[in-house]
KOLGU-4560 file (N, C-alpha, C; in nm, 3 decimals, padded with zeros to 5 digits):
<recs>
<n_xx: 00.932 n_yy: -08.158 n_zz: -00.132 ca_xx: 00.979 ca_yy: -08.134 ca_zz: 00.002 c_xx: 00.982 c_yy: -07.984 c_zz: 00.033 mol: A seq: 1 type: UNK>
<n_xx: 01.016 n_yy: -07.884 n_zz: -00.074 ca_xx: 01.005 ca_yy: -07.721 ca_zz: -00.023 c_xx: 00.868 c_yy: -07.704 c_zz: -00.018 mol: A seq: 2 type: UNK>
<n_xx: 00.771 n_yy: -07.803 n_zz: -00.104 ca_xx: 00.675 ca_yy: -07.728 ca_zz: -00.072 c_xx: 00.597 c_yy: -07.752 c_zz: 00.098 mol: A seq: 3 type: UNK>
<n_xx: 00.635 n_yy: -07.866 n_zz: 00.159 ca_xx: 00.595 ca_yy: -07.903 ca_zz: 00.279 c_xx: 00.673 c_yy: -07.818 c_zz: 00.365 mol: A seq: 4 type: UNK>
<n_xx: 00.802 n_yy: -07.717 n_zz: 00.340 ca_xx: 00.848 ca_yy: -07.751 ca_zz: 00.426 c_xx: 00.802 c_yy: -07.539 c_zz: 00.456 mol: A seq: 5 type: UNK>
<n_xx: 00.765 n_yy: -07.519 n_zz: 00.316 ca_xx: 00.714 ca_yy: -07.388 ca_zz: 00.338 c_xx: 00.582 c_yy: -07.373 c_zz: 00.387 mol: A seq: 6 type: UNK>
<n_xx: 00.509 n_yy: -07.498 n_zz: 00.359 ca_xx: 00.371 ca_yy: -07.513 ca_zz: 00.483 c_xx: 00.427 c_yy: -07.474 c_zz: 00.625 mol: A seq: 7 type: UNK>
<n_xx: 00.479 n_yy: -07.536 n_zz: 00.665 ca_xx: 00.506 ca_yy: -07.583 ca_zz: 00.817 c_xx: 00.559 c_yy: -07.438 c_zz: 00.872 mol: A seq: 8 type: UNK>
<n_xx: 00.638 n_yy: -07.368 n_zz: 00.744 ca_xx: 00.676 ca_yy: -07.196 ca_zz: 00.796 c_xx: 00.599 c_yy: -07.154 c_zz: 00.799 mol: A seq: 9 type: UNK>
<n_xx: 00.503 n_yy: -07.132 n_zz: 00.736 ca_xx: 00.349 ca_yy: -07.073 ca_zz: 00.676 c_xx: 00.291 c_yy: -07.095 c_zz: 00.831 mol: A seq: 10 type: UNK>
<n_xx: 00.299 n_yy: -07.235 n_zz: 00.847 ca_xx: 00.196 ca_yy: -07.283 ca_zz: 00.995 c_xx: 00.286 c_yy: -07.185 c_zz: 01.100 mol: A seq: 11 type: UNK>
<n_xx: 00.386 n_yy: -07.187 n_zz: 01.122 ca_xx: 00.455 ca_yy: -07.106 ca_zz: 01.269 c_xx: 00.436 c_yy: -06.994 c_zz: 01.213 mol: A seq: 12 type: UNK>
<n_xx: 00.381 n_yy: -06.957 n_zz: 01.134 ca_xx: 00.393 ca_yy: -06.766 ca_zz: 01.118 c_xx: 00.275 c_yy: -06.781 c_zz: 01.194 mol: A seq: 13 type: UNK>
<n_xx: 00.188 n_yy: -06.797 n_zz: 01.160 ca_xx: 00.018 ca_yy: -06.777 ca_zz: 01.156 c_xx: 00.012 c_yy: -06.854 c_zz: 01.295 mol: A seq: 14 type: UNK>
<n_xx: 00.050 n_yy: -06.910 n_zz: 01.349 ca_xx: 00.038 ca_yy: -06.928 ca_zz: 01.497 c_xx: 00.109 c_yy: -06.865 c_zz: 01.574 mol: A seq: 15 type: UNK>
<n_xx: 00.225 n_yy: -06.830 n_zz: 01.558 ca_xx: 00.293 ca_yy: -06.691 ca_zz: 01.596 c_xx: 00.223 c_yy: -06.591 c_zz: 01.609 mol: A seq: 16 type: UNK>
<n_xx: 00.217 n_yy: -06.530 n_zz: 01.496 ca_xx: 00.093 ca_yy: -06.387 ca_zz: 01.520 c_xx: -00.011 c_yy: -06.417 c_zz: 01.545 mol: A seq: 17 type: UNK>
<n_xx: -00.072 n_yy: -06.508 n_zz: 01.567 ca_xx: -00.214 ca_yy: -06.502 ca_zz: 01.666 c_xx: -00.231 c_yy: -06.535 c_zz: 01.774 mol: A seq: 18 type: UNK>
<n_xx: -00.074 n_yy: -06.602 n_zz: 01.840 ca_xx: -00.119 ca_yy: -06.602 ca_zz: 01.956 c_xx: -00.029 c_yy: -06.498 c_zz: 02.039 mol: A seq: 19 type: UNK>
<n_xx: 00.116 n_yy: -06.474 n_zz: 02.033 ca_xx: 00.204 ca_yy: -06.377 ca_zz: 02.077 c_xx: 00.086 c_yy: -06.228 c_zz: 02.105 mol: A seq: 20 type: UNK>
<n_xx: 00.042 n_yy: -06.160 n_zz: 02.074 ca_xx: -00.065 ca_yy: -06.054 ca_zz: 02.098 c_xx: -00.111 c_yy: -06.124 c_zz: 02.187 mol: A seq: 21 type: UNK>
<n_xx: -00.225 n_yy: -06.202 n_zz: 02.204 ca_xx: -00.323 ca_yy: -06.231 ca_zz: 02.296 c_xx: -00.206 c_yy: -06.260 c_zz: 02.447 mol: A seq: 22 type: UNK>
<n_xx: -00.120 n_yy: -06.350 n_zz: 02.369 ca_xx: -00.062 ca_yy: -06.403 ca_zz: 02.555 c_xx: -00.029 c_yy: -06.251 c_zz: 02.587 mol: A seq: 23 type: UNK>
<n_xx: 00.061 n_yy: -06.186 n_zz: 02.501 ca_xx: 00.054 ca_yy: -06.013 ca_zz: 02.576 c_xx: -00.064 c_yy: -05.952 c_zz: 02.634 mol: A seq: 24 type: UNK>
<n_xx: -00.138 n_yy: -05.953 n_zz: 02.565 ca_xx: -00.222 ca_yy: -05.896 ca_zz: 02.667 c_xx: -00.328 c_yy: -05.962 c_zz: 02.754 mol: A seq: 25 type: UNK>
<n_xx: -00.263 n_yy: -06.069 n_zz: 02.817 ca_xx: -00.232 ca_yy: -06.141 ca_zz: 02.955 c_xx: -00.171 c_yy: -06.056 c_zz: 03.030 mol: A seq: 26 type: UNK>
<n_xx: -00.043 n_yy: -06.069 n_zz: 02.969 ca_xx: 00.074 ca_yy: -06.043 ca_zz: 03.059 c_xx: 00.064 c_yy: -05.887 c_zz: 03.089 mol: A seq: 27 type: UNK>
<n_xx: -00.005 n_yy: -05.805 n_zz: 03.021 ca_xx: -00.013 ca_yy: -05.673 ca_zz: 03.030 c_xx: -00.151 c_yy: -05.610 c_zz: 03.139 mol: A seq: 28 type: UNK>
<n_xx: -00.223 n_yy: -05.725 n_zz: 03.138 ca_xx: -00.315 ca_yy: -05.690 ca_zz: 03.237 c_xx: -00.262 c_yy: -05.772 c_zz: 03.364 mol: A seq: 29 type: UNK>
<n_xx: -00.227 n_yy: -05.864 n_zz: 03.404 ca_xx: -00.163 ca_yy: -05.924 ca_zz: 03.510 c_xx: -00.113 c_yy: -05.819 c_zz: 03.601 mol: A seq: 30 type: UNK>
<n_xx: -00.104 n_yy: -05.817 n_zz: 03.700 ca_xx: -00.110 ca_yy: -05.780 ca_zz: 03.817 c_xx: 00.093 c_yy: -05.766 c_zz: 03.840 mol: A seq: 31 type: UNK>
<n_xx: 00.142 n_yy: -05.826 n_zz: 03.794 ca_xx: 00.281 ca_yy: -05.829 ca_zz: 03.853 c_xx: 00.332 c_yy: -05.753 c_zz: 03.732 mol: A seq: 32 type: UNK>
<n_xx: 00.262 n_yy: -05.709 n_zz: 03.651 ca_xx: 00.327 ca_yy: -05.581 ca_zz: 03.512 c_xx: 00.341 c_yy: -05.485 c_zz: 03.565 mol: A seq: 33 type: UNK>
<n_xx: 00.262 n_yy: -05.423 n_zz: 03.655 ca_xx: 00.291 ca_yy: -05.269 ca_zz: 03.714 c_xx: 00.324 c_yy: -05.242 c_zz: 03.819 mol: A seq: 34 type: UNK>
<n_xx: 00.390 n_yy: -05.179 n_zz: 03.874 ca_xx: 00.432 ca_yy: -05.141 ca_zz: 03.999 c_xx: 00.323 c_yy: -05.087 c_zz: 04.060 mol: A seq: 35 type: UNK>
<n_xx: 00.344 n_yy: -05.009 n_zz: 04.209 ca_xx: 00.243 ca_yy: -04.930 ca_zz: 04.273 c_xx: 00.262 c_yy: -04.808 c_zz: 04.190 mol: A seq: 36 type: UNK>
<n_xx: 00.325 n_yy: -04.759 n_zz: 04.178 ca_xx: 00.329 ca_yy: -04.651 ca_zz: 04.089 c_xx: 00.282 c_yy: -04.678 c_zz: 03.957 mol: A seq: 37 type: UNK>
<n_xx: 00.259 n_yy: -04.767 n_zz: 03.880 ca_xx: 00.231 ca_yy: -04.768 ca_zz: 03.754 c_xx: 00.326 c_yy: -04.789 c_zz: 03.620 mol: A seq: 38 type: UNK>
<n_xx: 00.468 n_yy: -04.820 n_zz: 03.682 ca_xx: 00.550 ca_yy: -04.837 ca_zz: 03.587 c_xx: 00.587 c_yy: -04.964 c_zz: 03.563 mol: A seq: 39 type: UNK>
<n_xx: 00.593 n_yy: -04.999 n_zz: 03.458 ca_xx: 00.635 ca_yy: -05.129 ca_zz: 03.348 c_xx: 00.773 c_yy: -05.173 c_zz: 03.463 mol: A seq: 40 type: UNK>
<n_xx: 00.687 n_yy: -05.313 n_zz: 03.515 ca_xx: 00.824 ca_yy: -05.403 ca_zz: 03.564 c_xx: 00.877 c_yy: -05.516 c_zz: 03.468 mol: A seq: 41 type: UNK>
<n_xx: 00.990 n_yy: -05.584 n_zz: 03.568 ca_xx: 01.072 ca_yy: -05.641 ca_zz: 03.500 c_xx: 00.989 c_yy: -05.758 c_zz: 03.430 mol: A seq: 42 type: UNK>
<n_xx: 00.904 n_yy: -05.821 n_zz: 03.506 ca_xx: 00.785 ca_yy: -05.919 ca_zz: 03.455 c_xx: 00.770 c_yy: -05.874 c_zz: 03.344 mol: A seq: 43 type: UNK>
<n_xx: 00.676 n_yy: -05.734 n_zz: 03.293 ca_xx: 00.678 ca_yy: -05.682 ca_zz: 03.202 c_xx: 00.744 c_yy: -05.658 c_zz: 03.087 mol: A seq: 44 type: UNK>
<n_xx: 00.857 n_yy: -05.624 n_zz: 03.115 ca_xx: 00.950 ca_yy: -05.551 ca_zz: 03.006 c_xx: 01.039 c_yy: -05.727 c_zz: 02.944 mol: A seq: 45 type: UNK>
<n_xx: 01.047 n_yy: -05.796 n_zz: 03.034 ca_xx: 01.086 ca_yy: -05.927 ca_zz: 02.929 c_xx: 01.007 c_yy: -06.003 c_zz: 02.889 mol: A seq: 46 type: UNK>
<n_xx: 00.871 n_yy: -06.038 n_zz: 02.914 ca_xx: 00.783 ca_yy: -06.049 ca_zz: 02.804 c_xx: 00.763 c_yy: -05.951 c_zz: 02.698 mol: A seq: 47 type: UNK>
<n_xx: 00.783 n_yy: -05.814 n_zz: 02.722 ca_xx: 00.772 ca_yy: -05.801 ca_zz: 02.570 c_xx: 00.853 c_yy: -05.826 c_zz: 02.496 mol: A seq: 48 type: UNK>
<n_xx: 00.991 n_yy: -05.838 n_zz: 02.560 ca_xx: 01.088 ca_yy: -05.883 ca_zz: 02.430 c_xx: 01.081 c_yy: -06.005 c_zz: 02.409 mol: A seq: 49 type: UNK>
<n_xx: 01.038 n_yy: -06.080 n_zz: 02.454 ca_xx: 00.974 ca_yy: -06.235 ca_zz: 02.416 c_xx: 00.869 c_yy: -06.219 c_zz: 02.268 mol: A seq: 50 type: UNK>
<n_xx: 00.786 n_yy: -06.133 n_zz: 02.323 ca_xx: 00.667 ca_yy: -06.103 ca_zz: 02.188 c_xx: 00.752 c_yy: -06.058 c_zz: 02.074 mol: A seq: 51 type: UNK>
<n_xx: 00.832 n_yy: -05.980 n_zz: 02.119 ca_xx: 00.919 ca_yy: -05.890 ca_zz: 01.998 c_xx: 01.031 c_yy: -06.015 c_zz: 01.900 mol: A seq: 52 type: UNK>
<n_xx: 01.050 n_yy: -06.086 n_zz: 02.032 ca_xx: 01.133 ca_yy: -06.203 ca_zz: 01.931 c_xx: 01.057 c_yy: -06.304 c_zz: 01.861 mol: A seq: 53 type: UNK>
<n_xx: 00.912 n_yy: -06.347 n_zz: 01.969 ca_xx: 00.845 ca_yy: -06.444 ca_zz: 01.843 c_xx: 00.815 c_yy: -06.336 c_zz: 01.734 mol: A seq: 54 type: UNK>
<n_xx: 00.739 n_yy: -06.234 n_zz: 01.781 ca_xx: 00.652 ca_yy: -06.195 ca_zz: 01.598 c_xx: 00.822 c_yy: -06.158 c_zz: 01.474 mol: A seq: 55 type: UNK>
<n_xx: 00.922 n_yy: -06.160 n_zz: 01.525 ca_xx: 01.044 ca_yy: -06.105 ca_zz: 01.446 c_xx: 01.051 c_yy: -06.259 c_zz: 01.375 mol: A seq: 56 type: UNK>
<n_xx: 01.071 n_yy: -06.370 n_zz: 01.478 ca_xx: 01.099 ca_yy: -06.522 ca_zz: 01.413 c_xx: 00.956 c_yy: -06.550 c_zz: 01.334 mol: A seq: 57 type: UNK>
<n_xx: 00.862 n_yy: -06.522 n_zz: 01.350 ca_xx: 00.702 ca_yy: -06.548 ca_zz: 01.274 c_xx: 00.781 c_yy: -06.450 c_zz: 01.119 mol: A seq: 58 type: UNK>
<n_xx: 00.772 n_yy: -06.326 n_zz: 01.146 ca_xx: 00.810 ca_yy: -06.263 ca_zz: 01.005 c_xx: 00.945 c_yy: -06.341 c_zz: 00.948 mol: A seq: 59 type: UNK>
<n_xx: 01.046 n_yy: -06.369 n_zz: 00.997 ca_xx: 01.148 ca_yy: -06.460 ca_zz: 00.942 c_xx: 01.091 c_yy: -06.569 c_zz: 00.858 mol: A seq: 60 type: UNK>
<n_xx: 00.998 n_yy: -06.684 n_zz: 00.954 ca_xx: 00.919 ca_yy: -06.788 ca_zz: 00.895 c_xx: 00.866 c_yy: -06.777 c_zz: 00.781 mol: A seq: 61 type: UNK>
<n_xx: 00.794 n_yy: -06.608 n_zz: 00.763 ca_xx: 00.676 ca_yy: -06.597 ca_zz: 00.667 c_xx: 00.765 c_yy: -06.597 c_zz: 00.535 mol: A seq: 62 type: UNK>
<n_xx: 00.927 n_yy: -06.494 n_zz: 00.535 ca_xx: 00.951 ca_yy: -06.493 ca_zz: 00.437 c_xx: 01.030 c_yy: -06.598 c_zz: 00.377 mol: A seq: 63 type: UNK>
<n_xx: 01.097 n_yy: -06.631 n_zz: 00.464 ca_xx: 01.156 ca_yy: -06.823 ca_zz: 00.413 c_xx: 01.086 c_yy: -06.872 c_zz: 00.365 mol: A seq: 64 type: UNK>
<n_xx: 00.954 n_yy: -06.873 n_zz: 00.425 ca_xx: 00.817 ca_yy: -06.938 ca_zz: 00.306 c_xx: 00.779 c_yy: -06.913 c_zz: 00.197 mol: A seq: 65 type: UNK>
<n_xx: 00.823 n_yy: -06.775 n_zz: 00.190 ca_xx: 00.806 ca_yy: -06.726 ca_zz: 00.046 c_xx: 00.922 c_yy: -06.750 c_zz: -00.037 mol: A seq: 66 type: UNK>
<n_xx: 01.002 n_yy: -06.752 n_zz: 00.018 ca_xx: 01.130 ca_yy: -06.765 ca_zz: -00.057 c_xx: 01.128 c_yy: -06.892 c_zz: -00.138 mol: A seq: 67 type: UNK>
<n_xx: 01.066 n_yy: -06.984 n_zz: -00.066 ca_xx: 01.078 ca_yy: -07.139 ca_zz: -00.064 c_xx: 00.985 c_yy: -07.215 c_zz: -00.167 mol: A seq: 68 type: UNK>
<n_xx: 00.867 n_yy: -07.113 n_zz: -00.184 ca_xx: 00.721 ca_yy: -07.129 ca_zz: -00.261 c_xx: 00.841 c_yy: -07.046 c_zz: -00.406 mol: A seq: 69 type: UNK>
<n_xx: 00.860 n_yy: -06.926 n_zz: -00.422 ca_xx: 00.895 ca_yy: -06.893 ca_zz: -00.510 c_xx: 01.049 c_yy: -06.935 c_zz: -00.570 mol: A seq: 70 type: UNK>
<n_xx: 01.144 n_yy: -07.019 n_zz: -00.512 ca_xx: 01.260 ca_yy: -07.067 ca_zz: -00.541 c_xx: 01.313 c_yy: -07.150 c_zz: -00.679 mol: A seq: 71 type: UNK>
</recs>
């Protein structure tokens, strides 16, 4: 059972970090990221802390997985 269950962490890391980047830079070319002036709106600035919290929970995942493989 740890070892399935450190797959399945293994699986949300690695789909975490490959897709969190790409949807950013969606959201970073999108049209409602910048103001007329050019500065980072609110659209903006809480997607990145969205990215910042998946890739933080992806690195959480990765090492529970390790923890879990090596336990």
């Amino acid at each position: 059972m740890q070892t399935f269950a450190a797959l399945v962490l293994f699986a949300t890391t690695i789909f975490n970090i490959a897709t969190w980047p790409t949807f950013f830079r969606r959201v970073a070319r999108d049209e409602r990221a910048r103001d007329a002036q050019g500065r980072a709106t609110s659209f903006y600035r809480v997607h990145l802390v969205l990215l910042m919290i998946g890739i933080a929970l992806a690195l959480a995942s990765g090492v529970a997985g390790i923890m879990l493989i090596t336990a």
